[in-house]
N, C-alpha and C positions, 0 to 999 in steps of 0.2 A: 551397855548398848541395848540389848533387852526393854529395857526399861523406859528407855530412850523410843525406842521406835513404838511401844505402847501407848507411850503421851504422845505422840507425834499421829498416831491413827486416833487418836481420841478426838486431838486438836483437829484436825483434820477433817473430819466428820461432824465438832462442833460448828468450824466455819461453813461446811457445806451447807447443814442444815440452816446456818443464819443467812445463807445468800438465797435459798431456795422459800426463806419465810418474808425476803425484802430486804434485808438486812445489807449495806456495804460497809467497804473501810474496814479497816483495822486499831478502830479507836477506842472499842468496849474490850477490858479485859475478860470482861466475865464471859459474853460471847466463843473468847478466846480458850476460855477453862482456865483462866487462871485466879477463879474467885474461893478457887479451895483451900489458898494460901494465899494474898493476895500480901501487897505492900504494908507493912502495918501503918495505923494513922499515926500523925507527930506529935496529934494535938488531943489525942485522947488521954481520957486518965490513966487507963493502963499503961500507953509507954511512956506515958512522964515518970509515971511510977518507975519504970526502966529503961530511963533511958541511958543510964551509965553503960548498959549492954549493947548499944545499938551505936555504929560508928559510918559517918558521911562520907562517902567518899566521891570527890569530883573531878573529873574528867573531861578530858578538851575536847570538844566535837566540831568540827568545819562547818560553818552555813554557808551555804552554795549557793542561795538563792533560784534554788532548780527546783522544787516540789511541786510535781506534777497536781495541777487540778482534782479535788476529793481526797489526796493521800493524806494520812494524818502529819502532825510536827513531829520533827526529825531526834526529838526529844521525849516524845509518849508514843509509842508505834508498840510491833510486836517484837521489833529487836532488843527495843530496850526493857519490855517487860522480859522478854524472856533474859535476860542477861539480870533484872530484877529476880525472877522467880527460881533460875538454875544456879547465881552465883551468890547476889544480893542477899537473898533471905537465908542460905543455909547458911552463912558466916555473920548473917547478922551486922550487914551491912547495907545500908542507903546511899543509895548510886544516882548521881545527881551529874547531867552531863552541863557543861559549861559552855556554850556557845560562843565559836570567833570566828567572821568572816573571814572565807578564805582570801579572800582578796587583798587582806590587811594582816596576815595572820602575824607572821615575821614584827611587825612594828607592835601592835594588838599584845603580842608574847613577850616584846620587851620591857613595854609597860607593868606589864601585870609582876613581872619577876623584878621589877626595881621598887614596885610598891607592896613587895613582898604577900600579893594577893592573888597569887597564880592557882590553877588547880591541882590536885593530887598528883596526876597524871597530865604532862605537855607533852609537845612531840611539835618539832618540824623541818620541813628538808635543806634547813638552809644549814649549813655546816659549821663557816663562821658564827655564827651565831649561836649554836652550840660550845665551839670551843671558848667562845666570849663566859660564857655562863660558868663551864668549869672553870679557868682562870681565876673566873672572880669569885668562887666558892660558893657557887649558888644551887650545886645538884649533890642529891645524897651518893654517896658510894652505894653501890647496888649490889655489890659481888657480894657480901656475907649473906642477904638477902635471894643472890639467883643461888646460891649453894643450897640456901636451907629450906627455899618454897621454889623454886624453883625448874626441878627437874625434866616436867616436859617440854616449858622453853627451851631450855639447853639442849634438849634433844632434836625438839622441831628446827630453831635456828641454825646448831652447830657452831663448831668453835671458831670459822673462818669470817661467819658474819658476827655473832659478840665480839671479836676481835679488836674492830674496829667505832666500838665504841667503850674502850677502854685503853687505858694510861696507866702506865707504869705501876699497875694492880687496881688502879681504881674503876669499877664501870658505872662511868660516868651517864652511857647509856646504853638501851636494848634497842639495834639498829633492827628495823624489818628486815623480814626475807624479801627479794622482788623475786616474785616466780615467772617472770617473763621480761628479758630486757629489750625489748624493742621501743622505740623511745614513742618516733615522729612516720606520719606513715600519711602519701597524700592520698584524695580521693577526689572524682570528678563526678559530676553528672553526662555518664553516658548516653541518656536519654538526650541530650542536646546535643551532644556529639551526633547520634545518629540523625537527628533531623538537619543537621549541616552535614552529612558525608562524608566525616572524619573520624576515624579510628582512635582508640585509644594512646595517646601521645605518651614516646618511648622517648624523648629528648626533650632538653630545653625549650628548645626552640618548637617545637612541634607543642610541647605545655603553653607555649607563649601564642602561638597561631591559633591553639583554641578558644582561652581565654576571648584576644580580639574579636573573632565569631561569634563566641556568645552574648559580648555587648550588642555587637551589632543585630542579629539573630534576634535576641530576646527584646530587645528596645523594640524592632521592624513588627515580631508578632504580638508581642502584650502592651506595648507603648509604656511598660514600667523600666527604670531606673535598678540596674542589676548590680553588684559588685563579685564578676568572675571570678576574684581570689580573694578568699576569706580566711577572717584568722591571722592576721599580718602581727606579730609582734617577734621582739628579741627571740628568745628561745623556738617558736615554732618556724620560723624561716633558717635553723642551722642545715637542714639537708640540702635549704638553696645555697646557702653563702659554703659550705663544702664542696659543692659541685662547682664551686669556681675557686678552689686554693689550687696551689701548685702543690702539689704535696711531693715532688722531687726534690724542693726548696725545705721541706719540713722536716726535723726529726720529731722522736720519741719524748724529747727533754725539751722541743719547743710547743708540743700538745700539750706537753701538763704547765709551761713556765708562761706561754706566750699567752695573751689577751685576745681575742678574737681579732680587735679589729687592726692588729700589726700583722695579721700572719700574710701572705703573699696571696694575692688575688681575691682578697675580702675586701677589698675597694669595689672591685669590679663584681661583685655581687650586690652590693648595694648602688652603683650605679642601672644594674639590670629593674632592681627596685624602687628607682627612681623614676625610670621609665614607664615603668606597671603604673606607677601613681598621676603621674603627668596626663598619662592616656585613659584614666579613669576604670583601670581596670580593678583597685582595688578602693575600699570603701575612703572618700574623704576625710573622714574623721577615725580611722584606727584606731590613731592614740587615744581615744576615749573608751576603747572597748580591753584592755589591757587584760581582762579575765573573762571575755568571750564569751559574755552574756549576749548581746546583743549580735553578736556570729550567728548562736544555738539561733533565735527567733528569726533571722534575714535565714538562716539555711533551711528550715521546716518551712516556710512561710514561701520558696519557692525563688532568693535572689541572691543565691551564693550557687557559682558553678564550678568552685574546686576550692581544696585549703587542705592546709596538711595540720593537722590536730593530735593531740596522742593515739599513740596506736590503740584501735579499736574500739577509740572513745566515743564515734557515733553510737558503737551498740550497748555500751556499758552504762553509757551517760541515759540512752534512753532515746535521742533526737533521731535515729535514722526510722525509729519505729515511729516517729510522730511525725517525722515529712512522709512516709509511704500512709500514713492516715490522711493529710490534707490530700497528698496526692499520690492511689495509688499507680499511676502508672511512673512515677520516678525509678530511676536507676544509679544509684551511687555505687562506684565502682573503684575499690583501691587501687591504685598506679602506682609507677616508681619512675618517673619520668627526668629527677636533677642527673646531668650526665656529666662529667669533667670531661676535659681534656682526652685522657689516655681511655674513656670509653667507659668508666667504674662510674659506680652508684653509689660513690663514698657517702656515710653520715654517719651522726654517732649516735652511740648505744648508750644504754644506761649500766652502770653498776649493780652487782647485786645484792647491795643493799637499797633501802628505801628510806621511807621516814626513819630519824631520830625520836625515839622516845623517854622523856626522862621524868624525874621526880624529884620536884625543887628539894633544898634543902627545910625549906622550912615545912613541910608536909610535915604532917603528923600521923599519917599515915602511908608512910612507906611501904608497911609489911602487907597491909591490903591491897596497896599499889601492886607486887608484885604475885600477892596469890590470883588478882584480879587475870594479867597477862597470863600467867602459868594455864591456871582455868579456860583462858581464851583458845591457848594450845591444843585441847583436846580436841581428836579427829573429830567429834559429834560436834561440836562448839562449832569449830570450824565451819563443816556443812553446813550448819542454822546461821548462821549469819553470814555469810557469802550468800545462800541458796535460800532461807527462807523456811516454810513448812512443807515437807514432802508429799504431794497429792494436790497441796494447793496453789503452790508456786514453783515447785520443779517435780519432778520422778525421777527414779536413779535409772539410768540404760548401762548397763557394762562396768558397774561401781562408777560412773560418773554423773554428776546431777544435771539433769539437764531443762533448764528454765521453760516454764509454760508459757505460750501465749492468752494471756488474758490480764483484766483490770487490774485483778489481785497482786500480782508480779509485776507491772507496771505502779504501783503506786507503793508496792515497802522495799522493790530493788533498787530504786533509782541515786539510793546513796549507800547500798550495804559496803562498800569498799571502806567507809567513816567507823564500820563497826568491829570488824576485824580488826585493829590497826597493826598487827603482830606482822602481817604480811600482805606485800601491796601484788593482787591481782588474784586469781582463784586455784586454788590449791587442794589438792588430793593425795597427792604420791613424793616422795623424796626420790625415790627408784623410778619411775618412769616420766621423762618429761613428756613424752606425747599425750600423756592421760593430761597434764597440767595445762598444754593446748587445748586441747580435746575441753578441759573442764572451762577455758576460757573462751570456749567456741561455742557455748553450751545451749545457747539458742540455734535451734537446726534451722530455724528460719533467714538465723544470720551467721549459717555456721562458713559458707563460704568465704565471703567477706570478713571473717574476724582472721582465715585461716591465709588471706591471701595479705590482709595489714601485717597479721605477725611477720611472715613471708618477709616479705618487700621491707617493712621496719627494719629487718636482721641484713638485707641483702648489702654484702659490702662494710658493716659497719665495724664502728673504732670506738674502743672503748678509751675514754680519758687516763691515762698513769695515775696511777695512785699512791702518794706520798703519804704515811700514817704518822707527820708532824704537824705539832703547833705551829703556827706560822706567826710572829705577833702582829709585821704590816697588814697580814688579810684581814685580822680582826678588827684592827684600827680601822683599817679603811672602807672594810668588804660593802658597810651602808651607803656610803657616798659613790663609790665605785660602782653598785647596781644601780642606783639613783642615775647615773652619768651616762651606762650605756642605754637605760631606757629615752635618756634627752640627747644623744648622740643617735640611735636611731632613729626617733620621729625626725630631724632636724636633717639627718643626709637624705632620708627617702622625701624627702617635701620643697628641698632645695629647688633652687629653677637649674635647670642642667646644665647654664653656663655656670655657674658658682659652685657645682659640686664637687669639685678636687678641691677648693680651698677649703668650703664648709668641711671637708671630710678630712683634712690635713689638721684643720684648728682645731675642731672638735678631739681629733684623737691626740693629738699635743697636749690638750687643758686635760683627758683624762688622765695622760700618764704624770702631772706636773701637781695633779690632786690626791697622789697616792697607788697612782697605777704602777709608775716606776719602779716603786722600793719595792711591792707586791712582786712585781716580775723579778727583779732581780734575787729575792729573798725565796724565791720558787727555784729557782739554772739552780743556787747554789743546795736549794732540800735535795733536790732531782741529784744534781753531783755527789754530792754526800752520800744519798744512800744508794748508788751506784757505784763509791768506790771513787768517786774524783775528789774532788775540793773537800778538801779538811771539814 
């Protein structure tokens, strides 16, 4: 640690000195100090002479398509020199990240492991898709591997999250920790609320009245074309369509068996959604923004007046600092406004694990795969890649690192969550979750606002049952069945409102008639079994 925090004041002072001589960006290593040891070349005669010593190791990295203006590639920066310079060169390893849109990731990974051209290191959160992979013998067993390099994983993650990615001795893989489960969290612009007279909306309907307002409002004073509710897709609309189930109607064995759109009052949440659309409250073309690129630019840009997005993801992502730059007198304000029936703020939570991460079987380098994770474990690791360099994109207050405002941390934070991948969200303490908030609220500028999404994300919420079997229908089906509810959703919110009980009847009939059925039914009876009912 020592040792650590001496290159960390060196670096620290090298960058200062390069910003105060003209110097930006984080794209010269040397600048950085790390010309004292630096990557060796591939093509020089020295490591051909040796290169039998020197082993590649690649690694899946998400392109986001998010990199802020001046920041370096998400593939040469300081994160990846430094995981070059602290992990790479003392083991004598070449670290080479492998870029795949996250937008295609799931398809992108299937490709790459059927043409047995995948990276060292995959990882992703679809689950089916994972167990497809073991099934078919395509990930190395990990477990002689996390015994014998492995130590401080095992200690960081513990035995409850490894757990669950492994099979009857096999670990198949290293699930993340999630150090914060709040899933889906809304947020409006207050600032338009107060110039209409309205308060922050505690209900439905009070969420819906505002909306209307700001069409109207915002067309009267700027003459531009708004979309009040942003962010419309499957997944980030579950706290609306919960806020209209019956959940008197629901058990425990119909949360984890049932499909969304059979459960009892999930009609009438997509009919509320249909009305949004009809009345122009939410943008005409949705369905084309599926990974909410085009959200991020209507929302800084001044024409999104609420959406409910992952929790805390304007400030992580980077966009709530970039709308308060075009405009600083905006006010983004998290709400918790979906209400049922009996007056709850039902939604659901995330599990605490995260991504999947695994290591095909055809890797040839397994054993670096896992000293790479292990290394990533450690508390200093940790901090530097969640946080950056201390002095020039956080300072520590209270043992917790807390992000600076400026260029510098605007342009190598804006995807650190890609480099950690051992754990999704920012992590400090096993023993204290409020420091793990606290470390997640780490901008004081946004430290309300992150403290009030977590809030509201958790308020009320239901974690999905979790069954730790194969299932063989979900595998078969799980592609075509998310394909289904993504064309069942654009297709009920777009109907004309006389035709929407039939569109919404057909459509969920072709889903269960395409493989939804056997799925549902092949789930009552996991849930029964390992409950103790059905054989």
């Amino acid at each position: 640690m020592p040792l650590l925090r001496l290159w960390l004041s060196k670096l620290a002072l090298i960058v200062i000195l390069g910003v105060l001589s003209g110097c930006s960006g984080f794209g010269d290593p040397n600048r950085l100090g790390w010309a004292a040891s630096p990557l060796p070349n591939l093509e020089s005669d020295e490591f051909t002479a040796n290169h039998d010593s020197w082993t590649t190791l690649r690694i899946e990295l998400f392109e986001r398509s998010n990199k802020p203006i001046g920041a370096p590639t998400i593939t040469d920066n300081l994160m990846t020199q430094y995981i070059q310079e602290h992990f790479g060169n003392p083991e004598r390893i070449k670290i080479e990240f492998v870029t795949i849109p996250r937008a295609e990731e799931v398809r992108r990974l299937q490709v790459l492991m059927a043409a047995n051209q995948a990276p060292d290191i995959v990882f992703t959160y679809d689950l089916p898709t994972v167990y497809n992979f073991y099934t078919q013998g395509k990930l190395t067993d990990l477990s002689p591997l996390l015994d014998q390099y492995g130590s401080r994983l095992k200690e960081l993650l513990g035995e409850e999250i490894l757990s669950y990615g492994r099979i009857q001795g096999t670990q198949f893989a290293i699930p993340a920790k999630r150090v914060l489960t709040a899933r889906t969290t809304t947020f409006i612009r207050e600032d338009w609320l107060r110039e209409a007279g309205l308060s922050l909306p505690e209900t439905t309907e009070q969420f819906y009245r505002a909306l209307q307002v700001f069409k109207k409002n915002r067309l009267q004073k700027t003459g531009e074309v708004i979309y009040p509710f942003g962010q419309i897709d499957y997944y980030h609309t579950a706290p609306l369509q919960y806020s209209f189930w019956d959940w008197d109607q629901i058990t425990e064995e119909d949360l984890y068996a049932e499909p969304g759109w059979t459960m009892p009052g999930n009609k009438e949440a997509f009919r509320f959604l249909n009305r949004l659309y009809h009345e122009g409250l939410i943008h005409p073309e949705f369905h084309l923004d599926r990974f909410a690129q085009q959200f991020q630019k209507d929302l800084v840009n001044g024409r999104v007046g609420a959406a409910s997005p992952n929790t805390n993801e304007p400030v992580y992502m980077g966009y709530l600092a970039e709308l308060l730059k075009n405009d600083p007198n905006a006010i983004l304000t998290p709400i918790d406004p979906f209400t049922s029936a009996s007056g709850k703020k039902t939604k659901p939570i995330l599990e605490d694990t995260g991504m999947y991460i695994m290591v095909p079987k055809t890797s040839k380098n397994a054993e670096a795969a896992m000293k790479y994770l292990n290394w990533m474990a450690q508390p200093e690791n940790i901090i530097t890649l969640q946080n950056g360099v201390e002095g020039v994109t956080y300072r520590m207050e209270d043992g917790v690192p807390v992000t600076l405002e400026n260029e510098d941390a605007n342009r190598l934070l804006f995807n650190y969550f890609d480099y950690c991948i051992i754990l999704n969200g920012k992590y400090v303490s096993s023993q204290d979750e409020r420091l793990n908030l606290k470390a997640n609220a780490n901008n004081k500028r946004f430290e309300e606002f992150t403290r009030k999404s977590v809030e509201y994300g958790m308020n009320d919420g239901i974690e999905t049952p979790r069954i730790h079997a194969i299932l063989p229908s979900e595998i078969r089906y799980a592609a075509a069945l998310n394909e289904k509810n993504d064309e069942i959703f654009v297709k009920v919110i777009t109907a004309s409102p006389e035709a929407f009980d039939a569109v919404y009847d057909e459509e969920v009939a072709e889903y269960l008639s395409i493989g939804g059925q056997q799925v549902r039914e092949e789930k009552h009876l996991a849930y029964q079994k390992h409950n103790g009912g059905a054989p």
